[in-house]
PDB file of the backbone (N, CA, C, O) and the ligand in Angstrom, with CONECT records:
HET     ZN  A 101       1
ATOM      1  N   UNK A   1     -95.487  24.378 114.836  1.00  0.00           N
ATOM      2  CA  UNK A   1     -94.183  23.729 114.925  1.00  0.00           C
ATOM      3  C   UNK A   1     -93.452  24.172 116.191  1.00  0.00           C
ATOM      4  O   UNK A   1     -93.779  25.162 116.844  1.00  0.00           O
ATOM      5  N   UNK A   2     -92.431  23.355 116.485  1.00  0.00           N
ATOM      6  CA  UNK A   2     -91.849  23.662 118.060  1.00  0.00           C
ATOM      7  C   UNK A   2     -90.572  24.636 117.512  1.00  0.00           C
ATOM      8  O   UNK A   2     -90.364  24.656 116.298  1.00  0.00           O
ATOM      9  N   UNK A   3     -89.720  25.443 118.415  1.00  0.00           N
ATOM     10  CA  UNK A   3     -88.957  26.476 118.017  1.00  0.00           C
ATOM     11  C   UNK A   3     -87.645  25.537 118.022  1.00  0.00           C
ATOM     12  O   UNK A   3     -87.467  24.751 118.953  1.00  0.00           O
ATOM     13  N   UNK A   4     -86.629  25.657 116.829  1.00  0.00           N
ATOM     14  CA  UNK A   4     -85.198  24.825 116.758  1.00  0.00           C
ATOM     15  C   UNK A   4     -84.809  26.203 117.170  1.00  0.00           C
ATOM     16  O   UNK A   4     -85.162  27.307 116.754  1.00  0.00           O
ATOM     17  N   UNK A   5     -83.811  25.751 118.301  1.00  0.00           N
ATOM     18  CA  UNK A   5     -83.437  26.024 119.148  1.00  0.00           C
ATOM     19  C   UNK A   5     -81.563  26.319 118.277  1.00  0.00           C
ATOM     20  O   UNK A   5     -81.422  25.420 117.449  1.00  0.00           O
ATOM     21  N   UNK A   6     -80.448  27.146 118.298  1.00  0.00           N
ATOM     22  CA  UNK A   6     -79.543  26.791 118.201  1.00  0.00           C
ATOM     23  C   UNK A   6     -78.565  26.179 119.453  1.00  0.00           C
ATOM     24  O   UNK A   6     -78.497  26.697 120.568  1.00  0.00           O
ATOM     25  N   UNK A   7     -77.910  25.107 119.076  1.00  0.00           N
ATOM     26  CA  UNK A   7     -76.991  24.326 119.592  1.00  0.00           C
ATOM     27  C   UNK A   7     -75.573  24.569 119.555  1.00  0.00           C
ATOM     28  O   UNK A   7     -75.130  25.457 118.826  1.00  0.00           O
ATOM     29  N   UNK A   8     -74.885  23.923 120.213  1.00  0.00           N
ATOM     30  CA  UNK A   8     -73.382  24.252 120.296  1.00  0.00           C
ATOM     31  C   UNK A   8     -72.571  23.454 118.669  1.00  0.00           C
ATOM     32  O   UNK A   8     -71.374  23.567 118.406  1.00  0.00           O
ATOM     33  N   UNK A   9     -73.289  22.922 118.054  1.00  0.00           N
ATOM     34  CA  UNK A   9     -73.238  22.510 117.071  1.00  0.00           C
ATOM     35  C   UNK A   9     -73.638  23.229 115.670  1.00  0.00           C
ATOM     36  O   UNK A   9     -73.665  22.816 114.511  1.00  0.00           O
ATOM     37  N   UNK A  10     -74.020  24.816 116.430  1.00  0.00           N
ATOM     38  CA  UNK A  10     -74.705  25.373 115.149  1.00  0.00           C
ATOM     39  C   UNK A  10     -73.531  26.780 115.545  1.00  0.00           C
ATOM     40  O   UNK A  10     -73.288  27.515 114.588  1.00  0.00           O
ATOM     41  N   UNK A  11     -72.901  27.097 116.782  1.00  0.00           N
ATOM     42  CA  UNK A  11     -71.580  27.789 117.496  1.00  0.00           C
ATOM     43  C   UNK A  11     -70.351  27.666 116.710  1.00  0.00           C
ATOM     44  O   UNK A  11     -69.820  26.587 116.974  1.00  0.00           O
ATOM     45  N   UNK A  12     -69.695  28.335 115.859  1.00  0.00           N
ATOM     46  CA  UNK A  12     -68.310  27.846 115.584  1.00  0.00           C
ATOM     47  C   UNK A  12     -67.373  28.449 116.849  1.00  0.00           C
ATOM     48  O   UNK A  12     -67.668  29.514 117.391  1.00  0.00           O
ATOM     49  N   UNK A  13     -66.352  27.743 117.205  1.00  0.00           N
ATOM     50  CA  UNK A  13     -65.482  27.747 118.337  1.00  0.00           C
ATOM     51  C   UNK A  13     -65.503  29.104 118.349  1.00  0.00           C
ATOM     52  O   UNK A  13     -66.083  29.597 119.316  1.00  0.00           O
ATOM     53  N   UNK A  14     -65.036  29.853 117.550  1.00  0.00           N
ATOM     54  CA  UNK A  14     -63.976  31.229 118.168  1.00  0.00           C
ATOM     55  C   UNK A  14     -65.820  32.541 117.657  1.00  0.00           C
ATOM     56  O   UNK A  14     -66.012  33.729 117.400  1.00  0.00           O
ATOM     57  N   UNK A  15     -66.331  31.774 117.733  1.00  0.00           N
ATOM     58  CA  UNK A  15     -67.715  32.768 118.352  1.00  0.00           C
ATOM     59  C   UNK A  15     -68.151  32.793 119.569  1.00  0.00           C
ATOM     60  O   UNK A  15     -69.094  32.151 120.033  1.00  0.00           O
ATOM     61  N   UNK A  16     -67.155  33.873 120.330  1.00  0.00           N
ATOM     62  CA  UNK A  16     -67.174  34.115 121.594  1.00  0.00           C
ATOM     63  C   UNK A  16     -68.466  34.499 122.021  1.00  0.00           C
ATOM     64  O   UNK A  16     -68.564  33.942 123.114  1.00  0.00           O
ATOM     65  N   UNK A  17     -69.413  35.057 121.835  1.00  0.00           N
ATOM     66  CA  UNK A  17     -70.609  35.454 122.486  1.00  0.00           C
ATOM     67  C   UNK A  17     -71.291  34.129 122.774  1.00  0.00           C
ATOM     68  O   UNK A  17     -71.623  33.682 123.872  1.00  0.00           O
ATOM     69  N   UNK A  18     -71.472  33.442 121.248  1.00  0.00           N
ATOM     70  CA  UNK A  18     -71.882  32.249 121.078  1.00  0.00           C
ATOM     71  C   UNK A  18     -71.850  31.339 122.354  1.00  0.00           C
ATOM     72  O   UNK A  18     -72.654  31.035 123.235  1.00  0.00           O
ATOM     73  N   UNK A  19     -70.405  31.014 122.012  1.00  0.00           N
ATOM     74  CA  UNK A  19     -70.011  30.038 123.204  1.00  0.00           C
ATOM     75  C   UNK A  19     -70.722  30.735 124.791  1.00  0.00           C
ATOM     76  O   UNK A  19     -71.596  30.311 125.547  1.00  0.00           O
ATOM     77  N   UNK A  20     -70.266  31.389 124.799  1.00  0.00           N
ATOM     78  CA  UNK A  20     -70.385  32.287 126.272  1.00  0.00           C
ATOM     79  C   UNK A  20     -72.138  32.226 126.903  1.00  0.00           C
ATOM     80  O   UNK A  20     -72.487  31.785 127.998  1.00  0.00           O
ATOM     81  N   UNK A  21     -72.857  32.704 126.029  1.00  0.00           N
ATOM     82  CA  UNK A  21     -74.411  32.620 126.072  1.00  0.00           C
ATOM     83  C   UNK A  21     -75.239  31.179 125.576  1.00  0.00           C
ATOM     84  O   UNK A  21     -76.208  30.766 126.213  1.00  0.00           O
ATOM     85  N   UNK A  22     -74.908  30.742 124.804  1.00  0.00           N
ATOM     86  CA  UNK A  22     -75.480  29.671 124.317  1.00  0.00           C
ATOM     87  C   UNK A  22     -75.640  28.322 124.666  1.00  0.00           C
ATOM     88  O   UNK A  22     -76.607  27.627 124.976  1.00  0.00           O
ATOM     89  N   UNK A  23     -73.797  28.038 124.461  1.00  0.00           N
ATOM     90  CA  UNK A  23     -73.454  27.010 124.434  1.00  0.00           C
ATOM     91  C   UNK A  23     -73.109  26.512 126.051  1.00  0.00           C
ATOM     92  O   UNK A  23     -73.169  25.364 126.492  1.00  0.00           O
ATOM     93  N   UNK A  24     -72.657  28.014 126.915  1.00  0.00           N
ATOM     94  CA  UNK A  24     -72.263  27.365 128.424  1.00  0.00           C
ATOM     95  C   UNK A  24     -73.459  28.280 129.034  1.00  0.00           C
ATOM     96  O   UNK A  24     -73.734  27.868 130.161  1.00  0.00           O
ATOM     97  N   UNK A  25     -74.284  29.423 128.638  1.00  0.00           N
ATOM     98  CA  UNK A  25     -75.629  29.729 129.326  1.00  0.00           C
ATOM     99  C   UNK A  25     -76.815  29.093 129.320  1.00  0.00           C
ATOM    100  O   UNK A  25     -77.706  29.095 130.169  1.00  0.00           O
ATOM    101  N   UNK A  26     -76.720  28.389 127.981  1.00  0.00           N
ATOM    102  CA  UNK A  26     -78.234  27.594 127.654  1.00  0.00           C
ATOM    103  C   UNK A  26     -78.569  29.062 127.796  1.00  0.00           C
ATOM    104  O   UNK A  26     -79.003  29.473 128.872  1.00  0.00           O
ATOM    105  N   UNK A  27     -78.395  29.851 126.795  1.00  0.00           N
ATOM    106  CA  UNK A  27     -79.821  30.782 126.340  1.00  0.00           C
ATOM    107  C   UNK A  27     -80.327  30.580 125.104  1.00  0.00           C
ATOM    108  O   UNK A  27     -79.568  30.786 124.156  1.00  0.00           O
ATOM    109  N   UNK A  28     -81.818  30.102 124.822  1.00  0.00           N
ATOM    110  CA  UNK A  28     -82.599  29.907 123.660  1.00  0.00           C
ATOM    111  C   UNK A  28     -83.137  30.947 122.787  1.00  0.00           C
ATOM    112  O   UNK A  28     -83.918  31.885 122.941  1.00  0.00           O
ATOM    113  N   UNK A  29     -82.336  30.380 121.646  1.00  0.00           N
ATOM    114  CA  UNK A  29     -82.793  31.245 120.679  1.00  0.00           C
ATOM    115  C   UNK A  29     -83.207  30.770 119.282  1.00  0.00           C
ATOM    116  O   UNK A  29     -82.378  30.110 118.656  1.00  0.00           O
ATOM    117  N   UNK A  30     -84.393  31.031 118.725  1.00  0.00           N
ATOM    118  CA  UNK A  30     -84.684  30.095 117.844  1.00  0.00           C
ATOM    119  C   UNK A  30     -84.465  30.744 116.425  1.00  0.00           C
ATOM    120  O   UNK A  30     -84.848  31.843 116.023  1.00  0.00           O
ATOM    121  N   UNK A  31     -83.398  29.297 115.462  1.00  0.00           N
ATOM    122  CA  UNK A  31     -83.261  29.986 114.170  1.00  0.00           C
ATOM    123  C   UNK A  31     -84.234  30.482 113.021  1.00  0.00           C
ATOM    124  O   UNK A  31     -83.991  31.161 112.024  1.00  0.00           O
ATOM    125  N   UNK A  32     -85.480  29.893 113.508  1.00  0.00           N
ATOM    126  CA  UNK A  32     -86.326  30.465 112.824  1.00  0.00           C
ATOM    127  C   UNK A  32     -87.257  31.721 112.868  1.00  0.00           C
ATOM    128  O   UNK A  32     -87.687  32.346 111.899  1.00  0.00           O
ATOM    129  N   UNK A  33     -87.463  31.942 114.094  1.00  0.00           N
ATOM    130  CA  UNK A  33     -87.978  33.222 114.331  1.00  0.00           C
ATOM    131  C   UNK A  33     -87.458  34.212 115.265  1.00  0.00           C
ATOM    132  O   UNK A  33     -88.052  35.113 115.857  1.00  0.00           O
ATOM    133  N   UNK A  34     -85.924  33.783 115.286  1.00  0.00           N
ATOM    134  CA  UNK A  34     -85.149  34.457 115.938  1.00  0.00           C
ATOM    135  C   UNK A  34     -85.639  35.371 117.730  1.00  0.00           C
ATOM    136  O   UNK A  34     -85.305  36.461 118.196  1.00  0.00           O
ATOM    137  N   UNK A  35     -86.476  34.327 118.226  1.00  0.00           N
ATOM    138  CA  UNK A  35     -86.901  34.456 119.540  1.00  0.00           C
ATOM    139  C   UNK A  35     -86.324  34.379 120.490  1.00  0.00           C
ATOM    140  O   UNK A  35     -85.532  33.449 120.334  1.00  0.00           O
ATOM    141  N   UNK A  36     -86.241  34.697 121.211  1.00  0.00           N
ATOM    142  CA  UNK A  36     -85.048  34.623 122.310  1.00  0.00           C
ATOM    143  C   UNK A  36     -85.861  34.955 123.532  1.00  0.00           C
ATOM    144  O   UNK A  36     -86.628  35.914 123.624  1.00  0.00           O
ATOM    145  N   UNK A  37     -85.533  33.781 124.746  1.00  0.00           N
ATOM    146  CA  UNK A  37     -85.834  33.462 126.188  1.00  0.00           C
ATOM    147  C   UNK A  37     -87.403  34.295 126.214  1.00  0.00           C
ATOM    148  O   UNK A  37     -88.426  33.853 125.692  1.00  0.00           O
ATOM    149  N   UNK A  38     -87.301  35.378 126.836  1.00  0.00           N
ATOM    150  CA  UNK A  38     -88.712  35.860 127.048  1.00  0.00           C
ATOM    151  C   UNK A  38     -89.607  36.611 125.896  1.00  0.00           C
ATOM    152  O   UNK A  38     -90.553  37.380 126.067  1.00  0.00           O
ATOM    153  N   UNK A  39     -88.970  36.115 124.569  1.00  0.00           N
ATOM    154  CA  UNK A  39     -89.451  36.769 123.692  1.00  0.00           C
ATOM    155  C   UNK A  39     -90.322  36.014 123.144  1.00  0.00           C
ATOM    156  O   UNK A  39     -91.195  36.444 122.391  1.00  0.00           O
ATOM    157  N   UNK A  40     -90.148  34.552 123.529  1.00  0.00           N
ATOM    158  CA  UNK A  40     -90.311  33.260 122.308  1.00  0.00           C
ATOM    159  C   UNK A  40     -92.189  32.937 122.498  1.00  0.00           C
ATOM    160  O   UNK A  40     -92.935  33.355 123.383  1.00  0.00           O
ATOM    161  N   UNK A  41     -92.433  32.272 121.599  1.00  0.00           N
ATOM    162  CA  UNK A  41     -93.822  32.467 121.420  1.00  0.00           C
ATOM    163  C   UNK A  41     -94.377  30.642 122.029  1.00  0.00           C
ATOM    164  O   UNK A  41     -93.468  29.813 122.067  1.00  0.00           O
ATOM    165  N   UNK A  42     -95.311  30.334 122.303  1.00  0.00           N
ATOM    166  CA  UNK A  42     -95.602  29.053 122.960  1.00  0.00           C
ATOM    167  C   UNK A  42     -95.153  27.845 121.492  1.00  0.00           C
ATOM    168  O   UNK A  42     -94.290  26.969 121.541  1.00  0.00           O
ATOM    169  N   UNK A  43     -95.931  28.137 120.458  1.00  0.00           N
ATOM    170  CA  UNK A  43     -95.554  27.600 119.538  1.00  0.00           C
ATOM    171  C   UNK A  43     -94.700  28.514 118.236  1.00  0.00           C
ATOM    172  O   UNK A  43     -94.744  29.742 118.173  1.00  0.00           O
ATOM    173  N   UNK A  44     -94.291  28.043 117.705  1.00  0.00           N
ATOM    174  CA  UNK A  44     -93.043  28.817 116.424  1.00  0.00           C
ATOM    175  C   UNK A  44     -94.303  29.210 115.284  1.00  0.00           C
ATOM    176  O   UNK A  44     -95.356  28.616 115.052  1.00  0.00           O
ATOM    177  N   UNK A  45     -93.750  30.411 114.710  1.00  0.00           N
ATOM    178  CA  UNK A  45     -94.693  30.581 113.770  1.00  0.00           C
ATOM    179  C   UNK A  45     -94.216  30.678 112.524  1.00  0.00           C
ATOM    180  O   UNK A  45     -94.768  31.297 111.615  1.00  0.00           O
ATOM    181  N   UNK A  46     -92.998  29.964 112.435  1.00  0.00           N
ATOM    182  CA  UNK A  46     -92.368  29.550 111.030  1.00  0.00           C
ATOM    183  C   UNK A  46     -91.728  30.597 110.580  1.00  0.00           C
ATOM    184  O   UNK A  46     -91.326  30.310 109.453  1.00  0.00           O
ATOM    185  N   UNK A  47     -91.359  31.871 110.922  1.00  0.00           N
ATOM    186  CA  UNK A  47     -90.925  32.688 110.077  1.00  0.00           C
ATOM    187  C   UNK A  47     -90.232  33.831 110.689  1.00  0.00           C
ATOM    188  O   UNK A  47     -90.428  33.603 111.883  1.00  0.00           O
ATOM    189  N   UNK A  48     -89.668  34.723 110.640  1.00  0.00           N
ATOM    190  CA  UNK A  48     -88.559  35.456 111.129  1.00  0.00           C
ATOM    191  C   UNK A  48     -90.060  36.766 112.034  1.00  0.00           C
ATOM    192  O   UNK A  48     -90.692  37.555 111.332  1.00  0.00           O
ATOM    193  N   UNK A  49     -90.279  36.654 113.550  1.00  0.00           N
ATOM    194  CA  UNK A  49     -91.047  37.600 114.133  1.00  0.00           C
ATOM    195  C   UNK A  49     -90.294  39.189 113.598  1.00  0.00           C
ATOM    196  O   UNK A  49     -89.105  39.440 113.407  1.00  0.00           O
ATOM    197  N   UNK A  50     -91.290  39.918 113.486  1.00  0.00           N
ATOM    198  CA  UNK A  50     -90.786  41.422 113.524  1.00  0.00           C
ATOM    199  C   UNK A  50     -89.901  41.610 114.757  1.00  0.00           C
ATOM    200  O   UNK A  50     -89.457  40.692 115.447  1.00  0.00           O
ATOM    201  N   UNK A  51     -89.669  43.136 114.977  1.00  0.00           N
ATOM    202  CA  UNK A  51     -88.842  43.503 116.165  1.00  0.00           C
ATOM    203  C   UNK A  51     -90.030  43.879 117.483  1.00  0.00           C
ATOM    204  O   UNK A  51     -89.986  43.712 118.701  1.00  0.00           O
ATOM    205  N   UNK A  52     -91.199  44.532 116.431  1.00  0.00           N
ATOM    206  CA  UNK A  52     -92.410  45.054 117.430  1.00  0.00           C
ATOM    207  C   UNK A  52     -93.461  43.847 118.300  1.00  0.00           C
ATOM    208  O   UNK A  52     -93.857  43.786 119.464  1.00  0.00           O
ATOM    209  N   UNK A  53     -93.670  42.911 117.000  1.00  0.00           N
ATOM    210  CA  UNK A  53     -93.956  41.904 117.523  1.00  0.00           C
ATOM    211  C   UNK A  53     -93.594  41.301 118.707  1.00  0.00           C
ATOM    212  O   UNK A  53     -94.209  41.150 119.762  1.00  0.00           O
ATOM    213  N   UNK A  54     -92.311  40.932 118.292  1.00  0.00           N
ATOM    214  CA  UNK A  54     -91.601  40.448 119.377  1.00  0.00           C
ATOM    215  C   UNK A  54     -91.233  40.982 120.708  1.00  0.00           C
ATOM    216  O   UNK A  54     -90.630  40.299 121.536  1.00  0.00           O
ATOM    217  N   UNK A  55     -91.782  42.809 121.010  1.00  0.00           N
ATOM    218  CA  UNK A  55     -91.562  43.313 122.146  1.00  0.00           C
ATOM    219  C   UNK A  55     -92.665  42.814 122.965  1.00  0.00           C
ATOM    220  O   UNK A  55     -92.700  42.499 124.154  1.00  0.00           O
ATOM    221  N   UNK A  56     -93.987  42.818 121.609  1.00  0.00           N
ATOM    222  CA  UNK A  56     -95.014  42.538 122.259  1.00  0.00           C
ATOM    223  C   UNK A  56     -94.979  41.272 123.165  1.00  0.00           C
ATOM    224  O   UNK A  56     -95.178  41.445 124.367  1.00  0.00           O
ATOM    225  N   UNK A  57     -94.742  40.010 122.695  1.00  0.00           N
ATOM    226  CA  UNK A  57     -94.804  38.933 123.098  1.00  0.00           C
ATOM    227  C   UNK A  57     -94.292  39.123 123.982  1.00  0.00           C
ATOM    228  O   UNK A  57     -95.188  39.067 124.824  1.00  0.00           O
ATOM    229  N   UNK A  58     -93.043  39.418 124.679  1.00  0.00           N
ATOM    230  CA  UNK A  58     -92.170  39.298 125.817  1.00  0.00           C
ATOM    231  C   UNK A  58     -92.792  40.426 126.499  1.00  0.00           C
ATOM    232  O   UNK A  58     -92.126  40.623 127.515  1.00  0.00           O
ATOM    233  N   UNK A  59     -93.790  41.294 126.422  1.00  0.00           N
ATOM    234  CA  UNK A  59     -94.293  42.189 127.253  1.00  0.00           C
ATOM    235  C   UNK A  59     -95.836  41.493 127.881  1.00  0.00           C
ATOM    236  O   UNK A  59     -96.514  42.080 128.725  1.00  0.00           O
ATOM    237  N   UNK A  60     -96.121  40.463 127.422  1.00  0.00           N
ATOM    238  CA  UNK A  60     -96.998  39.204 127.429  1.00  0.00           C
ATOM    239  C   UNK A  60     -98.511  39.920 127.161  1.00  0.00           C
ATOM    240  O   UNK A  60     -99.452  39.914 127.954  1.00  0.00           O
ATOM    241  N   UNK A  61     -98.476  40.496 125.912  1.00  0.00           N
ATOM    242  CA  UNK A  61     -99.580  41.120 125.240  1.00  0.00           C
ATOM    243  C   UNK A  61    -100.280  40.056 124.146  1.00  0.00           C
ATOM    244  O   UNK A  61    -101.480  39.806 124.035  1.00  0.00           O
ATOM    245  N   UNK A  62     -99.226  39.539 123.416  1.00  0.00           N
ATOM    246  CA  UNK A  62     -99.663  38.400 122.557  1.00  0.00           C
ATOM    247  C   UNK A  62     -98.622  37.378 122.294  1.00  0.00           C
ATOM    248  O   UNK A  62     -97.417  37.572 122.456  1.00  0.00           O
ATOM    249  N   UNK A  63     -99.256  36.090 121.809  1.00  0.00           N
ATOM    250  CA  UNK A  63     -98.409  34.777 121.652  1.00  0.00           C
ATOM    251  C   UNK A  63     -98.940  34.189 120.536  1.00  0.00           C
ATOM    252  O   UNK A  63    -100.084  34.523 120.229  1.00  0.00           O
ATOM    253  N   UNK A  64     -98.338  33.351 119.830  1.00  0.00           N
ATOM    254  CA  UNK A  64     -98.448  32.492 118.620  1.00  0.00           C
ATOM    255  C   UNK A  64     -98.746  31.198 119.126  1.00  0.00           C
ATOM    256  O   UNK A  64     -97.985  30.648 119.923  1.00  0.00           O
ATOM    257  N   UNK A  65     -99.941  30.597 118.667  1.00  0.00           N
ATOM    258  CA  UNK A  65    -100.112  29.363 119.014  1.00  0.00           C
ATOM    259  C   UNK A  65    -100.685  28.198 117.632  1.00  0.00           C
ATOM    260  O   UNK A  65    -101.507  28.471 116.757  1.00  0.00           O
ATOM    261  N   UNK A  66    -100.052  27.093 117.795  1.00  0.00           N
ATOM    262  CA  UNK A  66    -100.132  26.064 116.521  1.00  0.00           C
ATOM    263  C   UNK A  66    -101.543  26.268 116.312  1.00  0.00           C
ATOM    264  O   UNK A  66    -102.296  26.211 117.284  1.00  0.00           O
ATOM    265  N   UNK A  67    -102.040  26.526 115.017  1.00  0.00           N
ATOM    266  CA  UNK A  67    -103.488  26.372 115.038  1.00  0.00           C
ATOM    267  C   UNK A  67    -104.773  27.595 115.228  1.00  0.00           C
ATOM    268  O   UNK A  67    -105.973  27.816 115.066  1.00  0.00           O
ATOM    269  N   UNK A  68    -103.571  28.117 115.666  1.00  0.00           N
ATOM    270  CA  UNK A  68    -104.939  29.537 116.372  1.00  0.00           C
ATOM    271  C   UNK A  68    -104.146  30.962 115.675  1.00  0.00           C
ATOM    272  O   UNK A  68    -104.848  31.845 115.182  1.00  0.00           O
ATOM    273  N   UNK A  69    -102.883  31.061 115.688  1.00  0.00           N
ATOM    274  CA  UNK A  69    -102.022  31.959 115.124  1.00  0.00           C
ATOM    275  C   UNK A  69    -102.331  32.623 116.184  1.00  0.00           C
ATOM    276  O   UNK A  69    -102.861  32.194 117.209  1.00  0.00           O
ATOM    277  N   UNK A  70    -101.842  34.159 115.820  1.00  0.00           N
ATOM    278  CA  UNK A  70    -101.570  35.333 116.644  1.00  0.00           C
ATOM    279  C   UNK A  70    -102.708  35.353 117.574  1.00  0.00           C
ATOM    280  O   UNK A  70    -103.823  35.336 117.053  1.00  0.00           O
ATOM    281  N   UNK A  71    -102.601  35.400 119.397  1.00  0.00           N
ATOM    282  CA  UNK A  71    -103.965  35.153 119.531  1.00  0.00           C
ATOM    283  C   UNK A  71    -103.487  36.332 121.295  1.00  0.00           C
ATOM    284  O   UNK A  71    -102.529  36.082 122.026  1.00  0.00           O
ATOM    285  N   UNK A  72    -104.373  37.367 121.482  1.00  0.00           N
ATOM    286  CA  UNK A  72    -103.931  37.977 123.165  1.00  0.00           C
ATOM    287  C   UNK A  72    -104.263  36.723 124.216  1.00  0.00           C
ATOM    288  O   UNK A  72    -105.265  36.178 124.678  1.00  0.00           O
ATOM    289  N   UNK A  73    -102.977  36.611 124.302  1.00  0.00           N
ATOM    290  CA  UNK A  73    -102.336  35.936 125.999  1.00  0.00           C
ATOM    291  C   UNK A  73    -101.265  36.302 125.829  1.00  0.00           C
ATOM    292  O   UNK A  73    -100.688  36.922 124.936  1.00  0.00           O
ATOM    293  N   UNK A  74    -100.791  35.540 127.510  1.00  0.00           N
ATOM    294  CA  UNK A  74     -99.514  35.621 127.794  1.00  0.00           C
ATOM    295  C   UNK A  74     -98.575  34.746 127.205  1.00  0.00           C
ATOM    296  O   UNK A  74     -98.958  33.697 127.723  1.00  0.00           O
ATOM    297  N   UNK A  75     -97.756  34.473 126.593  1.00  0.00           N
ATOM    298  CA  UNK A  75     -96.588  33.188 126.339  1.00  0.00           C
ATOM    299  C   UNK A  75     -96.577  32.940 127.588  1.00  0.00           C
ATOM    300  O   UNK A  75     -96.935  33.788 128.406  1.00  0.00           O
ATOM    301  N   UNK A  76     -96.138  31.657 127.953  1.00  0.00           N
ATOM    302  CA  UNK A  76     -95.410  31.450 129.237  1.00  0.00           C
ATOM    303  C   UNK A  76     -94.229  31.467 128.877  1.00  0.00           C
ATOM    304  O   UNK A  76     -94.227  30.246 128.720  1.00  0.00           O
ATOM    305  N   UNK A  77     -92.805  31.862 128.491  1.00  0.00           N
ATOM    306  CA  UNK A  77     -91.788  32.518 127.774  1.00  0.00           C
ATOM    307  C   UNK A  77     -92.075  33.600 128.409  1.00  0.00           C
ATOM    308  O   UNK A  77     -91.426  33.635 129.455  1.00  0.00           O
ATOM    309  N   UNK A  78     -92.704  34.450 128.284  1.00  0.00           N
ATOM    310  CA  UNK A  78     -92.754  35.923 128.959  1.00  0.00           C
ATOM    311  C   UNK A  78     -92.608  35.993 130.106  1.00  0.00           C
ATOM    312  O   UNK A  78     -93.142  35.225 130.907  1.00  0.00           O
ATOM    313  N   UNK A  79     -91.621  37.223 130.488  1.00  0.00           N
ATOM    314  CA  UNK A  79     -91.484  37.576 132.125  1.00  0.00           C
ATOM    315  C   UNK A  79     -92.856  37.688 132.464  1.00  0.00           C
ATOM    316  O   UNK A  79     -93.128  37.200 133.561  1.00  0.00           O
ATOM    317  N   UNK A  80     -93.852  38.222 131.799  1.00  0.00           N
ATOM    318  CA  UNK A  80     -94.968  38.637 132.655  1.00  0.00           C
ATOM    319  C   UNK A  80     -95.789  37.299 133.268  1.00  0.00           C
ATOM    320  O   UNK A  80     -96.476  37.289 134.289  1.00  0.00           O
ATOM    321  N   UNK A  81     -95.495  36.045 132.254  1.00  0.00           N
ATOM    322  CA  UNK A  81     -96.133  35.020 133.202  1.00  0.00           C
ATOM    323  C   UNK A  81     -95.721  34.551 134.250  1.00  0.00           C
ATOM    324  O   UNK A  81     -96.253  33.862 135.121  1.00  0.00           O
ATOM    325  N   UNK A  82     -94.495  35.066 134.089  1.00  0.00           N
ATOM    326  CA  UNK A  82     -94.061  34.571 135.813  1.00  0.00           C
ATOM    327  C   UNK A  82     -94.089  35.364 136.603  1.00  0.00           C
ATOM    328  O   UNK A  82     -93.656  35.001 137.697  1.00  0.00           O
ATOM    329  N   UNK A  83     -94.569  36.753 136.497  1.00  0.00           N
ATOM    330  CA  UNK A  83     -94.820  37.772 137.333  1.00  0.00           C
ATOM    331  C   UNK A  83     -96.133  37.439 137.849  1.00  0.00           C
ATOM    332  O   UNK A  83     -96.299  37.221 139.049  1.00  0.00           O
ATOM    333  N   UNK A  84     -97.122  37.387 136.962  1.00  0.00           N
ATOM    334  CA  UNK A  84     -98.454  36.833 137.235  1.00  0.00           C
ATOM    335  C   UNK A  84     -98.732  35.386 138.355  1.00  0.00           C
ATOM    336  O   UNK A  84     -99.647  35.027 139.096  1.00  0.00           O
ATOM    337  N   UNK A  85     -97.449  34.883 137.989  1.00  0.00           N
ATOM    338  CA  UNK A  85     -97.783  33.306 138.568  1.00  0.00           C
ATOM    339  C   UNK A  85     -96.965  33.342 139.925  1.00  0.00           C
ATOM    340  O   UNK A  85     -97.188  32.403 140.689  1.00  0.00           O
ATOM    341  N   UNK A  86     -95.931  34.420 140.378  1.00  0.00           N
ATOM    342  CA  UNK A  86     -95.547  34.681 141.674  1.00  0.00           C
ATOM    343  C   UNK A  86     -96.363  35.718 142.621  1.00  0.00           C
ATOM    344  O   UNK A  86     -96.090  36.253 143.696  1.00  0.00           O
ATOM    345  N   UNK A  87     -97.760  35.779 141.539  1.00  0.00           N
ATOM    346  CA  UNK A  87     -98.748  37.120 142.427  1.00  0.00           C
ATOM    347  C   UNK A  87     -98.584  38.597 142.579  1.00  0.00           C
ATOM    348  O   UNK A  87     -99.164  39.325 143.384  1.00  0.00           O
ATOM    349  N   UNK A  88     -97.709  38.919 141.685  1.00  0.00           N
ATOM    350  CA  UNK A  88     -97.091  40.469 141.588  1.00  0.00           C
ATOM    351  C   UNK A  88     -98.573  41.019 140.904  1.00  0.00           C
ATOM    352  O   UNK A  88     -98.710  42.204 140.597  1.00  0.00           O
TER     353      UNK A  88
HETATM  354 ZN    ZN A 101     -89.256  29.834 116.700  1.00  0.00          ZN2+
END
């Protein structure tokens, strides 16, 4: 499944962080597995990621993919794929 994303529609007004990051940063964060920008996995894996998990992924050790589940690559979500893909 693809990651739902929260919206400025999911923000109540006087949730200042909210607004501030979300709604005028566009930073993604998904309500279901509570992933966030370089954390997030290629595909959603339906269910709330651990905390360790989730270092992993954004350290681009492992990613969740529809079909294959937990599998070692990089997310492209992860800083490290774009470290990799600028030749560092
Ligand atoms: Zn998700």
């Amino acid at each position: 499944m693809e990651h739902d994303f929260y919206t400025s529609s999911d923000i109540s007004p006087d949730d200042n962080w909210g607004q501030l990051n979300i709604v005028d940063g566009g930073l993604s964060i998904c309500k279901v597995c509570k992933g966030m920008e370089g954390s997030l996995t290629t595909d959603c894996p339906g269910e709330p990621v651990p905390f360790d998990t989730d270092q992993k992924v954004y350290k681009g050790e492992i990613d969740f993919v529809e079909g294959k589940g937990w599998v070692e690559q990089i997310s492209q979500h992860s800083p490290e794929y774009w470290r990799k893909k600028r030749g560092e």
